[in-house]
C-alpha positions in Angstrom: 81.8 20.7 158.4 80.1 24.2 158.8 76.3 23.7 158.0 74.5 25.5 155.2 72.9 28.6 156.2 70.3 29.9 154.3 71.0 33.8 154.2 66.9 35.4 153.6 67.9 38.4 151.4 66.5 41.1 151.9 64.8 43.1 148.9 67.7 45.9 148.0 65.7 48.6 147.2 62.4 50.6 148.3 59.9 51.2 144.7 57.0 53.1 145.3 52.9 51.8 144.7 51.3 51.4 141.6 50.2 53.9 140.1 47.1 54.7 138.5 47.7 56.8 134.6 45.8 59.5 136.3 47.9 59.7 139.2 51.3 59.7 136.4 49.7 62.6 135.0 49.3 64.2 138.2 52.7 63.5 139.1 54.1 64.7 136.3 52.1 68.0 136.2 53.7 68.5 140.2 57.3 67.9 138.5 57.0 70.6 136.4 54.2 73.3 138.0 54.2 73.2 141.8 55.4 76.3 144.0 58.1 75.5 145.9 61.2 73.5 144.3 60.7 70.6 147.7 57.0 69.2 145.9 58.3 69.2 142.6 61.7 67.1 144.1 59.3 65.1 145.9 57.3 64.3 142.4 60.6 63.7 140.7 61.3 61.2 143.2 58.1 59.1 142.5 58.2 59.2 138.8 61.2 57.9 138.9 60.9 55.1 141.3 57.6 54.2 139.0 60.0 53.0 136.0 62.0 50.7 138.3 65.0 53.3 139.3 66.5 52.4 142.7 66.9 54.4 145.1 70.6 55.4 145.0 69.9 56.1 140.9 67.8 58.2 142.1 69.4 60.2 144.8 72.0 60.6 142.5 69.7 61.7 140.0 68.4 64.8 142.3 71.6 64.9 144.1 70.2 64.3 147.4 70.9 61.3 149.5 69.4 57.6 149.5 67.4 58.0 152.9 65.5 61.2 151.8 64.3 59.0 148.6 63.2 56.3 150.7 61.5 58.2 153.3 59.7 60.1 150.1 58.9 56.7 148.7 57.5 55.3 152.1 55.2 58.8 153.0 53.5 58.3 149.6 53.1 54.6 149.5 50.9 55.4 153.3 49.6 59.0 153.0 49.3 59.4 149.1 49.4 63.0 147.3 49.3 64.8 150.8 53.0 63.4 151.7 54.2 65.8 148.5 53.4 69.4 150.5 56.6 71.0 152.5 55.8 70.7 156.3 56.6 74.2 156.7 57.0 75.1 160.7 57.5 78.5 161.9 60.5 78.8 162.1 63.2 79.5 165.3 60.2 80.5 168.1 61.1 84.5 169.2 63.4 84.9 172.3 61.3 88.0 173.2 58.1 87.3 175.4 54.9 89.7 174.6 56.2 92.0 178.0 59.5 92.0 177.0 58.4 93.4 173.6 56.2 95.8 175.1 58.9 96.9 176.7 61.2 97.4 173.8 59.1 99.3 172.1 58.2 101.4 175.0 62.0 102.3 175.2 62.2 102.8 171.9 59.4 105.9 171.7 60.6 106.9 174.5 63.7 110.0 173.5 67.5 108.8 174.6 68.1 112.2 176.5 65.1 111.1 179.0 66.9 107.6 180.2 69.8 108.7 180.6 71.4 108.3 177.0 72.9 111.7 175.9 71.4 111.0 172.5 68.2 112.8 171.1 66.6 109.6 168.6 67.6 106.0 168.7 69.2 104.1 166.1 69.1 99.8 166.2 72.9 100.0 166.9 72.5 102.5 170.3 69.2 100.6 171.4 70.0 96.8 171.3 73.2 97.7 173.7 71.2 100.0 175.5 68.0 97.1 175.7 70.8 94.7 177.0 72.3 96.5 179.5 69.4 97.3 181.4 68.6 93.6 181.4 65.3 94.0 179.0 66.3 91.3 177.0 69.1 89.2 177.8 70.6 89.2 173.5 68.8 90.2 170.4 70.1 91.0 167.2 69.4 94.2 165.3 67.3 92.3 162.4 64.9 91.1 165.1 64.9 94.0 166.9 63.8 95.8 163.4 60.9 93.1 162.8 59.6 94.0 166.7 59.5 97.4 165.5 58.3 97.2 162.8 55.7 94.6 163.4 54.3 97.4 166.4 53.8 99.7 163.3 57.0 102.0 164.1 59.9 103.2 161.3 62.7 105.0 162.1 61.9 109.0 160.7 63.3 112.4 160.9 63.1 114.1 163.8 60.1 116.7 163.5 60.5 120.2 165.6 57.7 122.1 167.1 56.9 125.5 168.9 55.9 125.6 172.7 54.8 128.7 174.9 57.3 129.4 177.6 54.4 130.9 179.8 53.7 128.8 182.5 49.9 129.0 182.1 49.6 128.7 178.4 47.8 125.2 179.4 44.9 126.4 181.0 44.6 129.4 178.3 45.0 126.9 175.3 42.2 125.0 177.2 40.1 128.3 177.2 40.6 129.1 173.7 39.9 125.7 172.6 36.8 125.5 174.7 35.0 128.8 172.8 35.8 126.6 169.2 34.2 123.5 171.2 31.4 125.8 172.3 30.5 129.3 170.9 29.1 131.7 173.3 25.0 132.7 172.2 25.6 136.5 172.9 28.8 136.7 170.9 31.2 135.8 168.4 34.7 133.9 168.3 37.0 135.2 166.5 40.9 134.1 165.2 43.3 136.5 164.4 46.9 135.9 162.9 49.3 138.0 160.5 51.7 136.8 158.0 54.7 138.5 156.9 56.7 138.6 153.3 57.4 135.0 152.1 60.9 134.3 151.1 61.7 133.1 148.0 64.0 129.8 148.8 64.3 127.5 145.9 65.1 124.1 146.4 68.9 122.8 144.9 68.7 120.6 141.7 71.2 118.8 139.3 72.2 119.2 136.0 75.1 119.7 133.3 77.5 123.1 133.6 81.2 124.0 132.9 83.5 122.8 135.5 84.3 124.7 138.6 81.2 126.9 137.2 77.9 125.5 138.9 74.4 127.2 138.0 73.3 129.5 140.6 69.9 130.6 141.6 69.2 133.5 143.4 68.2 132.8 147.3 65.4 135.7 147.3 64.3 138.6 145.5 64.9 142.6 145.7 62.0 144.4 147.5 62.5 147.6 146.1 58.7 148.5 146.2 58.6 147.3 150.1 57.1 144.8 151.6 53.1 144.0 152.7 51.7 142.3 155.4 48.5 140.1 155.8 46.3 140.5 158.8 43.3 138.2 158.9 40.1 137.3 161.7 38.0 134.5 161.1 34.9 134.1 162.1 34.1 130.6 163.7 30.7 130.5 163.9 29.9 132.6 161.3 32.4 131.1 158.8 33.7 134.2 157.6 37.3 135.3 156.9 38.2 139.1 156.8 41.7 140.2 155.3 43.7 143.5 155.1 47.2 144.4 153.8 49.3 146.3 156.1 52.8 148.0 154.9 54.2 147.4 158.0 53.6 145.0 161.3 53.5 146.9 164.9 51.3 147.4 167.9 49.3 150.2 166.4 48.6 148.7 162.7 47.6 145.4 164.8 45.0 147.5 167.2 43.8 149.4 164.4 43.3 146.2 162.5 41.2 144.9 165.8 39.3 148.1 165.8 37.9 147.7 161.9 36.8 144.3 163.2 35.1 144.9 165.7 32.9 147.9 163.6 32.0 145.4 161.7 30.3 143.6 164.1 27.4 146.6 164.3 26.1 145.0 161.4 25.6 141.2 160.3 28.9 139.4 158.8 29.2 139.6 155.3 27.0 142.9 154.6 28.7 146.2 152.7 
């Protein structure tokens, strides 16, 4: 005859701590108000163990699963109100080390057309194949290479163009003329002189409602019947002073007569008649 075992059962479910009514209230206030959808789950959880719902009611109540309840039943009954906030890490740590990101965004300042890439700006889909190829990262996806980018303060733009002298000592004459703003001579005066031509009339395209086949047109310029005039002006660094003449046409001699007014004025102080 088998013996009778006594079988100690264990209790079936986990019930959270007493709680206090200001602590219900609290609770219930985190249900409804809290942030992030995890701490008001998390309050759900409690208020619901607190009027004797087990935990699979419950689970099935939030649709999540029986362990979770538990483990949110156990963190409150040790830590107390602090158990409720999301343990929010940082997420995936980056694959790229500080040099190698460095080095990314080195390349990518740096024009195509000067390492070898017969492109004149980069784009994320030419520079993450280009990065991997010349083993500065071993993979990286275009997102992350946008956030390393974007996090060293670059944005992808327009290409801008500019004018430079093709005279092989425009360095050293820039560095002169620059010098004389930097530091006016005692015994004389600095002066800037440029022209300006006739300014076009270009307007810019727009939008709006016409016949078919029959856009609006607008006229690209104007007729100079009456000519054309052209602005010569000097300024005067030191002295602040701007002197201006309009010239019908724009050649060596109106441009040396223009230089010879200027300096006649000189004879006498800037600015007197």
């Amino acid at each position: 005859m088998s013996p009778n075992w006594e079988v100690a059962m264990r209790p079936p479910e986990v019930f959270v701590r007493e709680l206090l009514p200001e602590e219900g209230m609290r609770l219930r206030s985190i249900s409804r108000r809290a942030k992030y959808q995890s701490k008001r789950e998390r309050a759900m959880i409690l208020l619901a163990s607190a009027t004797g719902m087990s935990a699979p009611e419950i689970a099935e109540l939030v649709r999540t699963d029986d362990s979770h309840v538990r483990k949110v039943i156990h963190a409150f009954n040790e830590e107390g109100f602090d158990s409720l906030d999301p343990d929010y890490r940082g997420g995936r740590p980056p694959k790229a080390t500080p040099a190698q990101r460095d080095r990314i965004v080195a390349v990518a300042r740096a024009r195509p057309d000067t390492q070898g890439v017969p492109l004149t700006r980069w784009s994320l889909a030419k520079l993450r194949p280009h990065l991997i190829e010349n083993a500065v990262v071993d993979s990286l996806c275009e997102e992350t290479l946008r956030q390393i980018l974007r996090g060293a303060g670059l944005s992808h733009q327009r290409t801008r163009s500019w004018k430079w002298s093709p005279d092989p000592g425009f360095r050293e004459k820039a560095d002169r003329v620059l010098s004389l703003y930097r530091d006016p001579p005692s015994d004389g005066v600095v002066v800037c002189f440029d022209e300006m031509g006739p300014i076009q009339l270009i307007p810019h395209q727009g939008s709006g409602w016409a016949p078919e086949r029959l856009p609006q047109r607008l006229r690209a310029t104007y007729n100079r019947k009456g000519g054309v005039r052209y602005l010569y002006g000097a300024y005067d660094v030191g002295a602040d002073c701007l002197h201006g003449r309009l010239r019908p046409r724009k050649g060596e001699r109106e441009v040396i007569g223009f230089f010879s007014q200027i300096r006649m004025r000189y004879d006498r102080p800037c600015g007197s008649t």
